[in-house]
Backbone as a printed PyTorch tensor [residue, N CA C, xyz], in Angstrom:
tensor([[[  0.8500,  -1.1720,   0.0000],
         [  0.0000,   0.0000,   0.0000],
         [  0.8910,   1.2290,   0.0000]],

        [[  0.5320,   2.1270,  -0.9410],
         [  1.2930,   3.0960,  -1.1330],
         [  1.5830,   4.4780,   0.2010]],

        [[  2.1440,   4.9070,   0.5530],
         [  1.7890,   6.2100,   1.7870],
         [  1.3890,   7.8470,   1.0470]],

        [[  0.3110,   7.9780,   2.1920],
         [ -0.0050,   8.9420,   1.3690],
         [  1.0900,  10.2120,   1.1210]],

        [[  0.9010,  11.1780,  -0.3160],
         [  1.8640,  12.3780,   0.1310],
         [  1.3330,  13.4380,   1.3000]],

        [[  2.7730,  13.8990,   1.7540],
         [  1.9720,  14.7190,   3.1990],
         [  2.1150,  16.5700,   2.5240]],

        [[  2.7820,  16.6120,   1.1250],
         [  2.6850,  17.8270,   0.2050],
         [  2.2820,  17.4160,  -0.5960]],

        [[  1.4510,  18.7890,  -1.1150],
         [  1.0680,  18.7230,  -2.7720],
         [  0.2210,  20.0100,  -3.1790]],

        [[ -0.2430,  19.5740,  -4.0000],
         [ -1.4280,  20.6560,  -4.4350],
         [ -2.7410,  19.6480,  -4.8750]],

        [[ -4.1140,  20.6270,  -4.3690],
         [ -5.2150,  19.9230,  -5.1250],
         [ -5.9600,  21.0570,  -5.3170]],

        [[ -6.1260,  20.8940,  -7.0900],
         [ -7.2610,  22.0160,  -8.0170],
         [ -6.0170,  23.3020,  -7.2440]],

        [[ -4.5820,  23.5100,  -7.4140],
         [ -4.1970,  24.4450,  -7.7290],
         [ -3.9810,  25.2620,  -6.2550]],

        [[ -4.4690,  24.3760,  -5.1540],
         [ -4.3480,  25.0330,  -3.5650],
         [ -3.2180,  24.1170,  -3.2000]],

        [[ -2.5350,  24.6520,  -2.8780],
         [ -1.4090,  24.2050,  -2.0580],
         [ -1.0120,  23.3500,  -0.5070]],

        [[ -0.9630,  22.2480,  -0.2940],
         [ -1.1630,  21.5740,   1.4120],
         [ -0.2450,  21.0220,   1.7100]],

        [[  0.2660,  21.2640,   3.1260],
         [  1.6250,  20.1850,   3.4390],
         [  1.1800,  20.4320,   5.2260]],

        [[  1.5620,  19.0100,   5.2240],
         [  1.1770,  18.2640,   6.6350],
         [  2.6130,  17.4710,   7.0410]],

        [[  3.4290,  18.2650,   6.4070],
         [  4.8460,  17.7560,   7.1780],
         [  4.5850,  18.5870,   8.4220]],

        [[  5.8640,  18.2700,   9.6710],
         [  5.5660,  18.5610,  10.8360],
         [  6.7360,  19.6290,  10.3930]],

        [[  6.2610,  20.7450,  11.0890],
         [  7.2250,  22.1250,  10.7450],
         [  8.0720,  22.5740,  11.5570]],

        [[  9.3290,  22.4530,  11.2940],
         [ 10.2600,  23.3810,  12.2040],
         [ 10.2200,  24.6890,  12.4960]],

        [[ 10.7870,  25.0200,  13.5050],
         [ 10.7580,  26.3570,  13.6600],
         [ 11.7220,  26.9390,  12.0010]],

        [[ 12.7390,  27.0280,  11.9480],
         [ 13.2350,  27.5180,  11.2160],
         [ 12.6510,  27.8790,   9.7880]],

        [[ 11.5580,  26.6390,   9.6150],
         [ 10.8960,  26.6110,   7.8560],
         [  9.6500,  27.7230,   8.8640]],

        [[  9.0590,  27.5020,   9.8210],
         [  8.1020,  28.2340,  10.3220],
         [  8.1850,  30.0230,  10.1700]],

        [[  9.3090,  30.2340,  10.0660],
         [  9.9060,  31.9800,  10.5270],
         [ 10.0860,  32.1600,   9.1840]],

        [[ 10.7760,  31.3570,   8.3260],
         [ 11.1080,  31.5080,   6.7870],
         [ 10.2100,  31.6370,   5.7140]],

        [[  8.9260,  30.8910,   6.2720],
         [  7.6200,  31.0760,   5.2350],
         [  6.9720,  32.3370,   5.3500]],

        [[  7.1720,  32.9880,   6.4460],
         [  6.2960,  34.1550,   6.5760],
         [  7.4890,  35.2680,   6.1840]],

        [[  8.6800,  35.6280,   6.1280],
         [  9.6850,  36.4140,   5.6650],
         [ 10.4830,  35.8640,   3.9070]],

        [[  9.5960,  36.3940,   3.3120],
         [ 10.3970,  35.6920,   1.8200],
         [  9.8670,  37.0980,   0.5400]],

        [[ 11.1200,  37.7130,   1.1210],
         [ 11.3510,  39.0580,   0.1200],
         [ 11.0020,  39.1180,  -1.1840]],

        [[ 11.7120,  37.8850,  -1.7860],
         [ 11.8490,  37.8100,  -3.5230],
         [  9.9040,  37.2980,  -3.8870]],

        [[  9.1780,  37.2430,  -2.9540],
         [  8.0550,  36.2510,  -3.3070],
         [  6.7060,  37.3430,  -3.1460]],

        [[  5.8440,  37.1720,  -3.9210],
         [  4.5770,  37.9020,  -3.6910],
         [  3.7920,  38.3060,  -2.6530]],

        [[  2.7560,  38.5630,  -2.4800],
         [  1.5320,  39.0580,  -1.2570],
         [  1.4750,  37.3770,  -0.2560]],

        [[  0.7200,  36.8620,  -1.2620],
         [  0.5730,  35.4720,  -0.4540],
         [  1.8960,  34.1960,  -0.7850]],

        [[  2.0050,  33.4920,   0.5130],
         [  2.9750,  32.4860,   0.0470],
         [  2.3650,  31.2010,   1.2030]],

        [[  2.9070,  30.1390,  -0.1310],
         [  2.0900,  28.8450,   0.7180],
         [  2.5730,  28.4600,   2.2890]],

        [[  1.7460,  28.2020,   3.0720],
         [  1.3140,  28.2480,   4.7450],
         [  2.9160,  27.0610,   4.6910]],

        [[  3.5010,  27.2100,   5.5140],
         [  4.0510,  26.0750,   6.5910],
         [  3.6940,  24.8620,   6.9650]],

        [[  2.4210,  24.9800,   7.1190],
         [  1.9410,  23.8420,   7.9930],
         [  0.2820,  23.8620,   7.5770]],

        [[ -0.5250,  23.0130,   6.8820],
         [ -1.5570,  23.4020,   6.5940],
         [ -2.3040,  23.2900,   5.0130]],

        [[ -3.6510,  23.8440,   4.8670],
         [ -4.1710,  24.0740,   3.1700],
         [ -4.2380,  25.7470,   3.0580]],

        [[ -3.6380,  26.1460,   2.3550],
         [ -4.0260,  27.3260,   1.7410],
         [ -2.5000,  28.0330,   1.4530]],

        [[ -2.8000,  29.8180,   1.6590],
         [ -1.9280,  30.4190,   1.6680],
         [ -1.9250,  31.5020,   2.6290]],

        [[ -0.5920,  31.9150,   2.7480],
         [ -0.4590,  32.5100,   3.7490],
         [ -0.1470,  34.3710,   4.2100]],

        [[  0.0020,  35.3960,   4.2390],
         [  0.6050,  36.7220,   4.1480],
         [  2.0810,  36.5530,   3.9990]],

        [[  3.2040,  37.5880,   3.3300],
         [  4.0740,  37.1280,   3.1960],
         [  4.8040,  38.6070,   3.8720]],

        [[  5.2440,  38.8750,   5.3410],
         [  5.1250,  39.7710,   5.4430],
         [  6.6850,  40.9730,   5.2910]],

        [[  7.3000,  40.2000,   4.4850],
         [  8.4430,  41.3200,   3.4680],
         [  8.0900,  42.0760,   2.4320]],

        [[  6.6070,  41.3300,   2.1280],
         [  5.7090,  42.8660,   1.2970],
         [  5.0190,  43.6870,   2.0000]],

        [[  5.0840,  44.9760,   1.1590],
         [  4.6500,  45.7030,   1.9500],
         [  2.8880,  45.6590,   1.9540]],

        [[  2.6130,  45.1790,   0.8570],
         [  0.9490,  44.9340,   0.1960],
         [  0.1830,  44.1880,   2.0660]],

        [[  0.8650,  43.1990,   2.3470],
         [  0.7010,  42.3840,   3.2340],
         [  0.5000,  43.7490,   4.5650]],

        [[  1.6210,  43.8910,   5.3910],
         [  1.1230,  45.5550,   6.0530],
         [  0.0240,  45.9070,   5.8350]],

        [[ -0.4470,  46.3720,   4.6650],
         [ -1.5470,  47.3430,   4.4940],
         [ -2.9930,  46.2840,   4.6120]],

        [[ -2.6570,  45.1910,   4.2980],
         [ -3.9860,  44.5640,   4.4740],
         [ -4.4680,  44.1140,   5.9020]],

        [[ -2.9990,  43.9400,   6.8410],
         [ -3.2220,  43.7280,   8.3800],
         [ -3.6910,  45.3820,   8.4830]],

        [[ -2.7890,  46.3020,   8.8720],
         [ -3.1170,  47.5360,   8.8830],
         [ -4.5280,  47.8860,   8.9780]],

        [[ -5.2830,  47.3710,   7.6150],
         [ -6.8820,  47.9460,   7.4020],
         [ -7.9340,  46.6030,   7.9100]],

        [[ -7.0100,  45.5390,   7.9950],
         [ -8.3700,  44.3070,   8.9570],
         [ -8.2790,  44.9780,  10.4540]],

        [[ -6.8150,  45.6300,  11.2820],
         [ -6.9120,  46.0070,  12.6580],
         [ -7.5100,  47.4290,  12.6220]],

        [[ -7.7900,  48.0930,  11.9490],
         [ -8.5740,  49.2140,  11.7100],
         [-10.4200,  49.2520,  12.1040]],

        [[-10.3440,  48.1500,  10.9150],
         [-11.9330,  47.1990,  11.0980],
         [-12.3820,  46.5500,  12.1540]],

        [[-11.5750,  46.0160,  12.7320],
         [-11.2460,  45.0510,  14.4080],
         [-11.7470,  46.6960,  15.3120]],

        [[-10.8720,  47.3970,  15.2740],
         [-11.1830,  48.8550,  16.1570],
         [-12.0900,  49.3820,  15.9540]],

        [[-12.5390,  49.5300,  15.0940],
         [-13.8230,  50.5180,  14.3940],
         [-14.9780,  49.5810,  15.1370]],

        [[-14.7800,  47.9950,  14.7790],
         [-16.3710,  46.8740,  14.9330],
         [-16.1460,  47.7260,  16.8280]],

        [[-15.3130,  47.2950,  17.1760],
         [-14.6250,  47.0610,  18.9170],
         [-15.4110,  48.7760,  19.4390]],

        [[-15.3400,  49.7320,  18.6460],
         [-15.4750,  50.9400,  19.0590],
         [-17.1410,  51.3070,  19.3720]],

        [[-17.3300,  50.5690,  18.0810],
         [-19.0010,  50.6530,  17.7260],
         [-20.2740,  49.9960,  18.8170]],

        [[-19.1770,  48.8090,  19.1610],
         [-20.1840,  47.5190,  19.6940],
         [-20.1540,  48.3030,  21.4110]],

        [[-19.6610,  49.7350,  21.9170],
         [-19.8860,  49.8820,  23.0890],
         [-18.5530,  50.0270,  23.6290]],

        [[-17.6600,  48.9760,  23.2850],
         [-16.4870,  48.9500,  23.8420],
         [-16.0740,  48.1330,  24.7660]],

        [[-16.7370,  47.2070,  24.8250],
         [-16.6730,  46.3750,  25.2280],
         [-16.5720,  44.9210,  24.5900]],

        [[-15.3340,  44.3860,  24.3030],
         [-15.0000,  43.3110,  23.2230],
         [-15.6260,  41.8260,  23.9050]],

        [[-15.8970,  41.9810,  25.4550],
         [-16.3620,  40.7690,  25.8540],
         [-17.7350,  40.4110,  25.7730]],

        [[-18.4010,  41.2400,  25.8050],
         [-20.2400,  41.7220,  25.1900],
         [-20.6130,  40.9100,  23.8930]],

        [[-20.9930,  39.7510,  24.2640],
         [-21.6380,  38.9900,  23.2490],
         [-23.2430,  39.6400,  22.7920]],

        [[-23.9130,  39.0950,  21.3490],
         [-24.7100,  39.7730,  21.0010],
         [-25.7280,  39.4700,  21.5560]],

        [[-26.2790,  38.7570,  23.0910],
         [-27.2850,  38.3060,  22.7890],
         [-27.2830,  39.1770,  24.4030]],

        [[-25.9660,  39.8810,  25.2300],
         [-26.1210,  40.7290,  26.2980],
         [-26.9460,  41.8260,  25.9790]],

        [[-26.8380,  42.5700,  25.2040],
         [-27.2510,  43.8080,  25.5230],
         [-28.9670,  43.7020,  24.5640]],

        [[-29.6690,  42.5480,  24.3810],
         [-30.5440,  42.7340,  23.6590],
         [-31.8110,  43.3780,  24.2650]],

        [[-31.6210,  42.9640,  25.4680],
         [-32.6420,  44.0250,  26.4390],
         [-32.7520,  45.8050,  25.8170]],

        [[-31.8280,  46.1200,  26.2910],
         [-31.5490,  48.0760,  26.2690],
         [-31.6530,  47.6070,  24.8470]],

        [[-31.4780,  47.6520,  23.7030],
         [-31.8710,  48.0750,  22.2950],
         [-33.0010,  47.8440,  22.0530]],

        [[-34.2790,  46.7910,  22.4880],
         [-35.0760,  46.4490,  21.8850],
         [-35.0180,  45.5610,  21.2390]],

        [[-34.0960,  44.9470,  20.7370],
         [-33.6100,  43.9760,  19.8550],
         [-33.9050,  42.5210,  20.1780]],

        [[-34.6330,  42.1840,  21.1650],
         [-34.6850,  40.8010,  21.9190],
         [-35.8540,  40.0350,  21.3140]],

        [[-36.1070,  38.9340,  21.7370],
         [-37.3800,  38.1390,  20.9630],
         [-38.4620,  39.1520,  20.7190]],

        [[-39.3130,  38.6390,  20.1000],
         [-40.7660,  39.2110,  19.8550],
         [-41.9860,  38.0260,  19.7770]],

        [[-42.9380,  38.2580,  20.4030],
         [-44.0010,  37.3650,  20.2580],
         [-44.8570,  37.7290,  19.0920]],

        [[-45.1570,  36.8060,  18.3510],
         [-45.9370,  37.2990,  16.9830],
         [-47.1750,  36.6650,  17.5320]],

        [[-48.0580,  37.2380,  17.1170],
         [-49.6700,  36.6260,  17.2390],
         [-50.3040,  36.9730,  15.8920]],

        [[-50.6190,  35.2320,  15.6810],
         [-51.2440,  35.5400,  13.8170],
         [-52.8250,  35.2410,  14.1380]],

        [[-53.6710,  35.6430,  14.1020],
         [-55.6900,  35.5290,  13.9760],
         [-55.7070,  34.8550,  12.3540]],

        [[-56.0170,  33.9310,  12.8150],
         [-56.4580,  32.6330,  11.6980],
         [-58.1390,  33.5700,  11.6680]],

        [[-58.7570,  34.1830,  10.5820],
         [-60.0790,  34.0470,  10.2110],
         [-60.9580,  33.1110,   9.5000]]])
């Protein structure tokens, strides 16, 4: 019986389930000569590559969005949505339908 591969690609996505060293770990995310995204370490997909600068700007504007949601919701990041449904109004509603 053959073993399976623990790299490869499928339909063009990239996966490797080798066990990762630190050293390949620090090296996948710092790779100058290489584009925005570069394939993950450890895992399916791809990853930020952060010797571009493209990469920055996209953390940059998701922790922007993170602050802005964080600012909006009260300010309070531990406030799940289903606390404050009282004070808005926002909480169940009883519907009553009259069958004629």
């Amino acid at each position: 019986m053959a073993d399976k591969p623990s790299s490869g690609e499928i339909l063009g996505i990239p996966y490797n389930f080798e066990r990762p060293s630190l050293g390949r770990l620090l090296s996948s995310y710092w790779q100058p000569g290489k584009g925005m995204l570069v394939e993950k370490p450890f895992g399916i997909g791809y990853t930020l590559n952060l010797a571009n600068w493209r990469s920055w700007i996209v953390l940059a504007v998701a922790g922007g969005l993170y602050y802005q949601q964080q600012q909006s919701a009260g300010g309070d990041p531990s406030a799940g949505p289903d606390e404050d449904a009282g004070e808005d109004g926002d909480g169940p509603v009883e519907v009553i339908v009259d069958d004629d």
